[in-house]
LOVEXTI-218385 format. One line per 10 residues: number of its first residue (from 0); their letters; for each residue x, y, z of C-alpha. Coordinates in nm, 3 decimals. Example, Ala and Ser with C-alpha at 12.3 -4.5 7.8 and 13.67 -1.06 7.14 Angstrom:
# LOVEXTI-218385
0) as) 1.230,-0.450,0.780 ~ 1.367,-0.106,0.714 $
This chain:
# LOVEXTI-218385
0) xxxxxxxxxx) 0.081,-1.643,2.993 ~ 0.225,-2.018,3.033 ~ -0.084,-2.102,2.780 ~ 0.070,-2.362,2.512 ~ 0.032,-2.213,2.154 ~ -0.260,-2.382,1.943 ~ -0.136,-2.709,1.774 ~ -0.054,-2.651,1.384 ~ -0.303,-2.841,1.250 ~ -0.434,-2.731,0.880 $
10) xxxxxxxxxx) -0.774,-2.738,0.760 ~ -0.861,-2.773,0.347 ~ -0.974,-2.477,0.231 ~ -1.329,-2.512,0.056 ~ -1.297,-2.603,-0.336 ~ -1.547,-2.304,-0.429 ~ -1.538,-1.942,-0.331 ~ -1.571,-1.979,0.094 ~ -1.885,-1.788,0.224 ~ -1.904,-2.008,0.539 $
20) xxxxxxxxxx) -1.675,-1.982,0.858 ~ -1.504,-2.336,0.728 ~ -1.286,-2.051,0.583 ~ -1.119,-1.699,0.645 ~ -1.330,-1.578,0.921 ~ -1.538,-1.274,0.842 ~ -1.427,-0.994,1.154 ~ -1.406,-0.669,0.933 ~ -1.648,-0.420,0.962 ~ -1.637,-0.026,0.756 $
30) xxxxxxxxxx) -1.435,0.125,1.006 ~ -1.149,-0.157,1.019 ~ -1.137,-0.098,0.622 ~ -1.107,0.238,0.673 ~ -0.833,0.223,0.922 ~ -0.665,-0.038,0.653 ~ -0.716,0.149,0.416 ~ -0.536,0.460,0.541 ~ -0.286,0.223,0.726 ~ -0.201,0.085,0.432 $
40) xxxxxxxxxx) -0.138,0.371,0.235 ~ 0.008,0.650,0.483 ~ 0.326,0.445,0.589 ~ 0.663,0.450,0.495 ~ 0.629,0.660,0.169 ~ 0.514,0.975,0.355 ~ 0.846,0.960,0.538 ~ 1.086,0.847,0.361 ~ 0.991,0.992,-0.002 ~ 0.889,1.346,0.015 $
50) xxxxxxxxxx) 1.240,1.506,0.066 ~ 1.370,1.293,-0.286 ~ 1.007,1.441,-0.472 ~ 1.070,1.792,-0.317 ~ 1.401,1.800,-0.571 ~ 1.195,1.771,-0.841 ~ 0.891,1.955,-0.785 ~ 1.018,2.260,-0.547 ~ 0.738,2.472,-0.421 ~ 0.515,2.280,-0.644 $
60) xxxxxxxxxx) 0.548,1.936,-0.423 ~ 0.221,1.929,-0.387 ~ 0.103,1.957,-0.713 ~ 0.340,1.630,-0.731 ~ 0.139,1.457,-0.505 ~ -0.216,1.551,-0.617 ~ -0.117,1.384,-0.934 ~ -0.020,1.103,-0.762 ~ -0.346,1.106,-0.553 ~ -0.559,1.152,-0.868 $
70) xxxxxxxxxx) -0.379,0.849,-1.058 ~ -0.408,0.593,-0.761 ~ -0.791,0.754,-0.673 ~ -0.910,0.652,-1.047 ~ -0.759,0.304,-0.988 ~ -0.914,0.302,-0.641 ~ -1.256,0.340,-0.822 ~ -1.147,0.037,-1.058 ~ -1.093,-0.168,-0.798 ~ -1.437,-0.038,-0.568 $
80) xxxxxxxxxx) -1.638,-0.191,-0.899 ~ -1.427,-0.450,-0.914 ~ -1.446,-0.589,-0.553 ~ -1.833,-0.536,-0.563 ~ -1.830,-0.801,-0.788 ~ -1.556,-1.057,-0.693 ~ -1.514,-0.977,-0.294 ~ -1.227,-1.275,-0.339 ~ -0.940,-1.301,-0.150 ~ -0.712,-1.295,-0.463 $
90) xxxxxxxxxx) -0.788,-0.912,-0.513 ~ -0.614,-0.852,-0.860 ~ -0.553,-1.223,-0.956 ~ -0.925,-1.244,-0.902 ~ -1.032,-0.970,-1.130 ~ -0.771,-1.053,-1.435 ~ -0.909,-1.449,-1.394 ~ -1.264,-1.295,-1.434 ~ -1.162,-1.097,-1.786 ~ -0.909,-1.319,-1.952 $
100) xxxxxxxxxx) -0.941,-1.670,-1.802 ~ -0.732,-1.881,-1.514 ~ -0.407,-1.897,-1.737 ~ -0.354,-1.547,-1.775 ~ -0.434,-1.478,-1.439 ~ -0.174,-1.721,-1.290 ~ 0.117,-1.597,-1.544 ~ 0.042,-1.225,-1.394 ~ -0.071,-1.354,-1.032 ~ 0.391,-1.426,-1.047 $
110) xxxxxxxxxx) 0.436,-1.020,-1.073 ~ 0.150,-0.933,-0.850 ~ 0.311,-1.174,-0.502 ~ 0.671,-1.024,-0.601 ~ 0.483,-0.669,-0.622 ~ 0.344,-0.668,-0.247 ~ 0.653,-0.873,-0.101 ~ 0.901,-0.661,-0.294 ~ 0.694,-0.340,-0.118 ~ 0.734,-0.533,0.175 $
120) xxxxxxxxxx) 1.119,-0.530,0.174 ~ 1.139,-0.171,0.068 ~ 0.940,-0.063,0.369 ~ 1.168,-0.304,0.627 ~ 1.469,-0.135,0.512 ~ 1.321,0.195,0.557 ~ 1.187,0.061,0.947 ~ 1.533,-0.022,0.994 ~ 1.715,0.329,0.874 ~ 1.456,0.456,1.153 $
130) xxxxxxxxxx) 1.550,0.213,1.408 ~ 1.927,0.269,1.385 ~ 1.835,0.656,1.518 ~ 1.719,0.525,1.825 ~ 1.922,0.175,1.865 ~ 2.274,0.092,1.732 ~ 2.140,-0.237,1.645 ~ 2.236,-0.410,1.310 ~ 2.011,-0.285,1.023 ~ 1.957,-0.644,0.886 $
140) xxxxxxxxxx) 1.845,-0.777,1.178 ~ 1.606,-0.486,1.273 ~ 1.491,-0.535,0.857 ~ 1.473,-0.906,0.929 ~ 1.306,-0.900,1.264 ~ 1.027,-0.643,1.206 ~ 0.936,-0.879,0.876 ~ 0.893,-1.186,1.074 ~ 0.709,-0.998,1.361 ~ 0.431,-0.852,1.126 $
150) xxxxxxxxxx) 0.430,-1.198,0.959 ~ 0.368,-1.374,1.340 ~ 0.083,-1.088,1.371 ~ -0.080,-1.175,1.048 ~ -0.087,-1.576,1.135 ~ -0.288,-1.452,1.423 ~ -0.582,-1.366,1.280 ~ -0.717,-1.103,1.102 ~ -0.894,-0.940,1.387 ~ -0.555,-0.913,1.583 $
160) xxxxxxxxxx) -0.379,-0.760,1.291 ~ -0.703,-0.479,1.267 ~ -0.576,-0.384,1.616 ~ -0.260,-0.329,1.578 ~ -0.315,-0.170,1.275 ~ -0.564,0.066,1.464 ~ -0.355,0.182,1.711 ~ -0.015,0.245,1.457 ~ -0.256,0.431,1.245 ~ -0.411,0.664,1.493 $
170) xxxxxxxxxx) 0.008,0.725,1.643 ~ 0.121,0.762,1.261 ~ -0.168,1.025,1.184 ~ -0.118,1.241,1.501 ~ 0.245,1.284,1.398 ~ 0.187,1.393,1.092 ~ -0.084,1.597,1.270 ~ 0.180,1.742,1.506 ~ 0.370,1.839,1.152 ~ 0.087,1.985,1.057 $
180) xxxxxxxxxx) 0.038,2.202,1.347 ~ 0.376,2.295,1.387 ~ 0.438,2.412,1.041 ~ 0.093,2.624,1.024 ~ 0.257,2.963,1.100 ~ 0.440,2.905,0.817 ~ 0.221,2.867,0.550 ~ 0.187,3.134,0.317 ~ 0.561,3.217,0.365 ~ 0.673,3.026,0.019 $
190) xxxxxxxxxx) 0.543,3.099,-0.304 ~ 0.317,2.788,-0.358 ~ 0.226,2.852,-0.745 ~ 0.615,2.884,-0.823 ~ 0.750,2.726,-1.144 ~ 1.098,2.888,-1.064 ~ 1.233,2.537,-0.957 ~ 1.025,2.323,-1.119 ~ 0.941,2.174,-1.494 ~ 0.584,1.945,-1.599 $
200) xxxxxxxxxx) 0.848,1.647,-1.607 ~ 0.998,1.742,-1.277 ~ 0.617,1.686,-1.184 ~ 0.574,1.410,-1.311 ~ 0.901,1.223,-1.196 ~ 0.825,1.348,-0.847 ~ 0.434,1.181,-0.876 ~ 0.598,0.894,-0.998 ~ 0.844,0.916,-0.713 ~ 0.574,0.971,-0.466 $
210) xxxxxxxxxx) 0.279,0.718,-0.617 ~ 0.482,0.492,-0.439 ~ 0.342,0.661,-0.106 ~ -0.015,0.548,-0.270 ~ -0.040,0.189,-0.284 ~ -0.125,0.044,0.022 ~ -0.517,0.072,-0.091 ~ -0.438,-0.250,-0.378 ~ -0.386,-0.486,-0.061 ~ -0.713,-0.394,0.079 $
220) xxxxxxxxxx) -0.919,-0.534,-0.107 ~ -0.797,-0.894,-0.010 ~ -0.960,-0.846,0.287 ~ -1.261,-0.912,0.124 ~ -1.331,-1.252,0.285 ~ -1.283,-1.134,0.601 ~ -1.517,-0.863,0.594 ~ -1.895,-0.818,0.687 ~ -2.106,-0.792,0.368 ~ -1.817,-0.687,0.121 $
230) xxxxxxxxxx) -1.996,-0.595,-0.194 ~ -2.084,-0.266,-0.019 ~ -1.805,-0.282,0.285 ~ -1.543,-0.276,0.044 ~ -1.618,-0.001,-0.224 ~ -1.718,0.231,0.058 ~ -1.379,0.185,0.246 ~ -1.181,0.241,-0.027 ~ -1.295,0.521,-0.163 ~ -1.325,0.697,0.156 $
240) xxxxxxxxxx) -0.941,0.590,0.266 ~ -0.841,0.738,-0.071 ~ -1.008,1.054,0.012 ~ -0.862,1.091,0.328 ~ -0.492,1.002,0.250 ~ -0.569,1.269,-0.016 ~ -0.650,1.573,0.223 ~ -0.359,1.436,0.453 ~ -0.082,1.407,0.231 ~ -0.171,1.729,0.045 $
250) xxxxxxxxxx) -0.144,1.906,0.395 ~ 0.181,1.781,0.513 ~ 0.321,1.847,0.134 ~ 0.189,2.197,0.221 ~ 0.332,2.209,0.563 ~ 0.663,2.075,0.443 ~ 0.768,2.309,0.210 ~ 0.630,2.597,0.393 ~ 0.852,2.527,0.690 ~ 1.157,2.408,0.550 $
260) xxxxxxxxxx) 1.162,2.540,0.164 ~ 1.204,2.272,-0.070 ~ 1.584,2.326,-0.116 ~ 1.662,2.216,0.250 ~ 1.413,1.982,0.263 ~ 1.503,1.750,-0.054 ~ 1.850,1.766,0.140 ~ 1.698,1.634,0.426 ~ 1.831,1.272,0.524 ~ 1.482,1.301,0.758 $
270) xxxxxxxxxx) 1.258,1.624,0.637 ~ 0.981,1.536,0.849 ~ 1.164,1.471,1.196 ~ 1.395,1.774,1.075 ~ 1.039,2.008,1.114 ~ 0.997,1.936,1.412 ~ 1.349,1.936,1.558 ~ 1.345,2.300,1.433 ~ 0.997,2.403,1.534 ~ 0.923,2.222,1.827 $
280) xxxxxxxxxx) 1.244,2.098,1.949 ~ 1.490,1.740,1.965 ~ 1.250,1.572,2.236 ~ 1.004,1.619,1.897 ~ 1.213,1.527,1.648 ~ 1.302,1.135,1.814 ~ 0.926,1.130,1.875 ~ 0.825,1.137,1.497 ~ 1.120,0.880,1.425 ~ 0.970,0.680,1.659 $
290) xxxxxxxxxx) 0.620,0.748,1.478 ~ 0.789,0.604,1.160 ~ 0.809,0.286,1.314 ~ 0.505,0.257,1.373 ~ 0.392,0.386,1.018 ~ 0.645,0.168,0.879 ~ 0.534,-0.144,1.048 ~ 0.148,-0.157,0.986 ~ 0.283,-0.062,0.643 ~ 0.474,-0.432,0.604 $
300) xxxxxxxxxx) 0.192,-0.589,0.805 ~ -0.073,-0.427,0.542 ~ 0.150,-0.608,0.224 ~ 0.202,-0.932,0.431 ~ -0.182,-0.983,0.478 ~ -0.285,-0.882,0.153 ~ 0.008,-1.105,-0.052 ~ -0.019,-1.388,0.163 ~ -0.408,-1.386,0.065 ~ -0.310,-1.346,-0.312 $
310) xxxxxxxxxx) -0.076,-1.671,-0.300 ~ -0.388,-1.856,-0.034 ~ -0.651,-1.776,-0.339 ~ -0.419,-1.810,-0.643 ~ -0.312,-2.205,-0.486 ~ -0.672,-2.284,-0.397 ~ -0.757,-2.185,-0.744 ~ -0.524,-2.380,-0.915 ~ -0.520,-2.790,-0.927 ~ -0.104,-2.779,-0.888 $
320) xxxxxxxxxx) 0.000,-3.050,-0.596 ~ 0.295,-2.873,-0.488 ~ 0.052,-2.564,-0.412 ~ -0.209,-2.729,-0.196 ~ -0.021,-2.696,0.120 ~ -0.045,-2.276,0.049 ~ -0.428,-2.347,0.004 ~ -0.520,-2.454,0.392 ~ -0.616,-2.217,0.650 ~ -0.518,-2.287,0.988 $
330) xxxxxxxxxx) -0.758,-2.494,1.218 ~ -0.783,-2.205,1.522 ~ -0.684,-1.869,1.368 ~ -0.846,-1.973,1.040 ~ -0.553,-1.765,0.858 ~ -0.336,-1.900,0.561 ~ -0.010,-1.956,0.760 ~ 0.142,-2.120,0.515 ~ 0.162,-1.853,0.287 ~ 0.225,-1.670,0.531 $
340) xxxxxxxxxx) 0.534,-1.785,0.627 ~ 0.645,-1.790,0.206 ~ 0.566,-1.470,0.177 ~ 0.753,-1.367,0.483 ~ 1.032,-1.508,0.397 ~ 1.051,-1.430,0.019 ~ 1.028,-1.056,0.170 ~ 1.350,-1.112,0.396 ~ 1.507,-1.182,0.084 ~ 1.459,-0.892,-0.076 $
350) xxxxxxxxxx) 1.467,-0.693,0.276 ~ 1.848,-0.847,0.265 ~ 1.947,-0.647,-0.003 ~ 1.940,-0.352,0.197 ~ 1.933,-0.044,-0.080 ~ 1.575,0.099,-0.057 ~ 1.604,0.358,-0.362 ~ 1.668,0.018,-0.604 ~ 1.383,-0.170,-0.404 ~ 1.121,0.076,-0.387 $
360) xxxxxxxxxx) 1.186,0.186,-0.780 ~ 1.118,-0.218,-0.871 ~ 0.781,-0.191,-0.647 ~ 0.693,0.093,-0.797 ~ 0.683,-0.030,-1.128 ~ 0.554,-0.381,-1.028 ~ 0.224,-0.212,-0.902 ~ 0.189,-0.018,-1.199 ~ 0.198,-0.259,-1.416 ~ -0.061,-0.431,-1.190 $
370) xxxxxxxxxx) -0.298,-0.120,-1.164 ~ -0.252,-0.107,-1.579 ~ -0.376,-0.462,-1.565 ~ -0.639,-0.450,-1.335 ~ -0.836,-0.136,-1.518 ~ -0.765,-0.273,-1.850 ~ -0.963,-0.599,-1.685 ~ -1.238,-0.347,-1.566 ~ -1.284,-0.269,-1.932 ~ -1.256,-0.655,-2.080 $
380) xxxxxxxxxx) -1.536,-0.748,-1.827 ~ -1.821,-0.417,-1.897 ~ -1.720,-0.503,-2.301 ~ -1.848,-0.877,-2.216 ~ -2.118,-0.826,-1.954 ~ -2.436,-0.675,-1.934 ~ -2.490,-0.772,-1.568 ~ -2.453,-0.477,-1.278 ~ -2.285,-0.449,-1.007 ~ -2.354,-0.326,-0.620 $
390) xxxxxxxxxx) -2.146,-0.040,-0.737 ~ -2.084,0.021,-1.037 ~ -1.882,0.385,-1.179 ~ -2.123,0.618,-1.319 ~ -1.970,0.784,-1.570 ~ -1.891,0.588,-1.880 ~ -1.816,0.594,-2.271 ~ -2.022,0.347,-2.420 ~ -1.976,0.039,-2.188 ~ -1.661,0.168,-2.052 $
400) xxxxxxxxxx) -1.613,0.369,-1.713 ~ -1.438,0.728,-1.797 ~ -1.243,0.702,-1.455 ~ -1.039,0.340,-1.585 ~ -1.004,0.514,-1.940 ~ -0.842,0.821,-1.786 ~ -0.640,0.574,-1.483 ~ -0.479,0.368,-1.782 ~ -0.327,0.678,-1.923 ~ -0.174,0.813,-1.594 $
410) xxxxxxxxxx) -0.066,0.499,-1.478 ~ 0.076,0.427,-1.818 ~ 0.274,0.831,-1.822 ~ 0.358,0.703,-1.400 ~ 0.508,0.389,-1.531 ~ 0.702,0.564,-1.833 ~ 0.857,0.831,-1.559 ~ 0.949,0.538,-1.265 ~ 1.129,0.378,-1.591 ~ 1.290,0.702,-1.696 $
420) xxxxxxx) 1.379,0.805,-1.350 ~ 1.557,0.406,-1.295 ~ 1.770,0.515,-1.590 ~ 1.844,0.858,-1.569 ~ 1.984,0.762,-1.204 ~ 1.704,0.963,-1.065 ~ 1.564,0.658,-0.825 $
């Protein structure tokens, strides 16, 4: 306390790919990417989506999100391959730069910032439908506010952002836990092999609904320049946050429908809080809103840190004046403030518009479209290399990895039922 913040000086950011500390500082061990990793992806979309999928898929919600979880877990093996062999700060732009050249990768780098700031804005208006439960505060400011608080947290460093995101994790997985627990005399009340209120396209439009819940993991692997020895770091987190995500979501899907039925709970302004208001009581109920905020807050810091290090790679990359001030890293926290700050704000924007079914619906098919890119890069870059990679997918066809060949044509059908959805009036 009373301890003058550090001066804002900037310093360049190294012309080549930084592997010394005049860079982003390298903090991040397995177990932080881990804790991103499931940070990132169990947040906001756990609570706010699975009463609007649960309309679609009744008793068969969870077959919704296993083929959700099976379309974002091929992807997530994309990207392991893929970050074992660029572990760049620029995640995606990194990857399509390495398959079809710096021009390309600039003209899509433009869709993948809007993607993670859009998400961004999506997930502060769901913080602040939470927040107006507990406090009769105005929702814009609460959407405004939480934005520029995870965007202060970020500028910190990246080992003060693990922390936080630590701690919100462990809160947002026990009440999900408690969900869990409550809901367990339950199961095996409902019919969970039903097709009486549910079609395949149902399905899918609810895992396109829900895939949304899944893409925290594509932010994660900008971390790669913060963390200890990356090319094997990095592959291992992801694929073991995808795993777990998986076994979580596909309990509290379980859970969910078992305690409620999936009538009531795709009526359900708040399904999850709803459980436990019934089961456990209203003391348990405000908890798990409270919970949300927390899940919903590591969930904007998670697309904050991993956009503002798309926009600090793609401007260090590219010889463009106006974008050398996004390229510096800041003297004493050796974080990309700058961008930072843009992206913060360019997510209050969208935050400002304050309808999260139209928000979310864009992100949704933003990332897709990113994920399409990103495996159809996987493919460009075995056709035209020979050389390995510290991991590398086992299974291919010819040159090409079976899991990208089989992502491509679910997030292609996921993309086709987002769009369908948008029009239909469904989202």
């Amino acid at each position: 306390m009373g301890q003058a913040p550090p001066t804002q000086t900037d310093a360049p950011a190294p012309t080549n790919k930084p592997d010394t500390a005049r860079a982003l500082s390298r903090d991040l061990g397995l177990l932080d990417i881990v804790l991103f990793g499931v940070g990132g992806i169990v947040g906001a979309g756990i609570y706010a989506i699975i009463g609007e999928a649960a309309a679609f898929g009744g008793n068969l919600l969870w077959v919704s999100f296993l083929g959700a979880a099976v379309v974002a877990l091929l992807t997530a093996a994309t990207y392991a391959e893929l970050v074992s062999r660029y572990p760049d700060a620029g995640g995606s732009f990194e990857y399509v730069k390495q398959a079809f050249g710096l021009k390309v990768a600039t003209g899509a780098s433009v869709f993948m910032l809007f993607t993670g700031v859009v998400a961004a804005g999506a997930i502060a208006i769901s913080f602040s439908d939470y927040m107006a439960r507990l406090v009769g505060l105005p929702t814009v400011l609460t959407t405004l506010g939480i934005i520029a608080a995870m965007g202060v947290l970020n500028g910190l460093g990246a080992a003060q952002a693990s922390w936080f995101n630590t701690v919100a994790t462990v809160v947002t997985l026990l009440g999900l836990g408690a969900v869990v627990v409550a809901s367990a005399g339950d199961i095996g009340s409902v019919d969970l092999l039903s097709f009486e209120d549910a079609t395949l396209v149902g399905l899918g439009t609810g895992s396109a609904l829900i895939f949304f819940s899944f893409i925290g993991f594509e932010d994660l692997v900008k971390l790669a320049e913060e963390t200890k020895q990356p090319e094997r770091t990095m592959p291992r987190g992801l694929l073991l946050s995808a795993g777990i995500v998986l076994v979580v979501y596909l309990l509290v899907a379980v859970a969910a429908v078992s305690a409620l039925g999936a009538d009531e709970l795709a009526q359900s302004s708040g399904p999850l809080a709803e459980i436990l208001d019934v089961k456990l009581g209203a003391a348990w109920a405000t908890g798990i809103v409270a919970i949300a905020l927390f899940a919903t807050s590591k969930t904007i810091l998670s697309n904050i840190l991993g956009t503002s290090r798309l926009l600090f790679d793609v401007s260090r990359d590219n010889e463009i004046r106006w974008l050398d001030a996004l390229a510096r890293v800041h003297s004493a926290t050796r974080t990309p403030v700058r961008a930072i700050a843009v992206v913060a704000a360019i997510a209050m924007a969208f935050g400002a518009i304050g309808n999260l079914r139209i928000v979310a619906a864009v992100s949704n098919i933003l990332i897709l479209l990113v994920f399409l890119l990103v495996n159809i890069a996987l493919l460009r870059i075995r056709w035209s290399r020979s050389d390995d990679a510290p991991f590398r997918i086992p299974v291919s066809v010819g040159p090409y990895p079976l899991s990208a060949l089989l992502a491509i044509a679910g997030v292609a059908a996921l993309l086709l039922l987002n769009v369908r959805a948008i029009v239909t009036g469904a989202a």
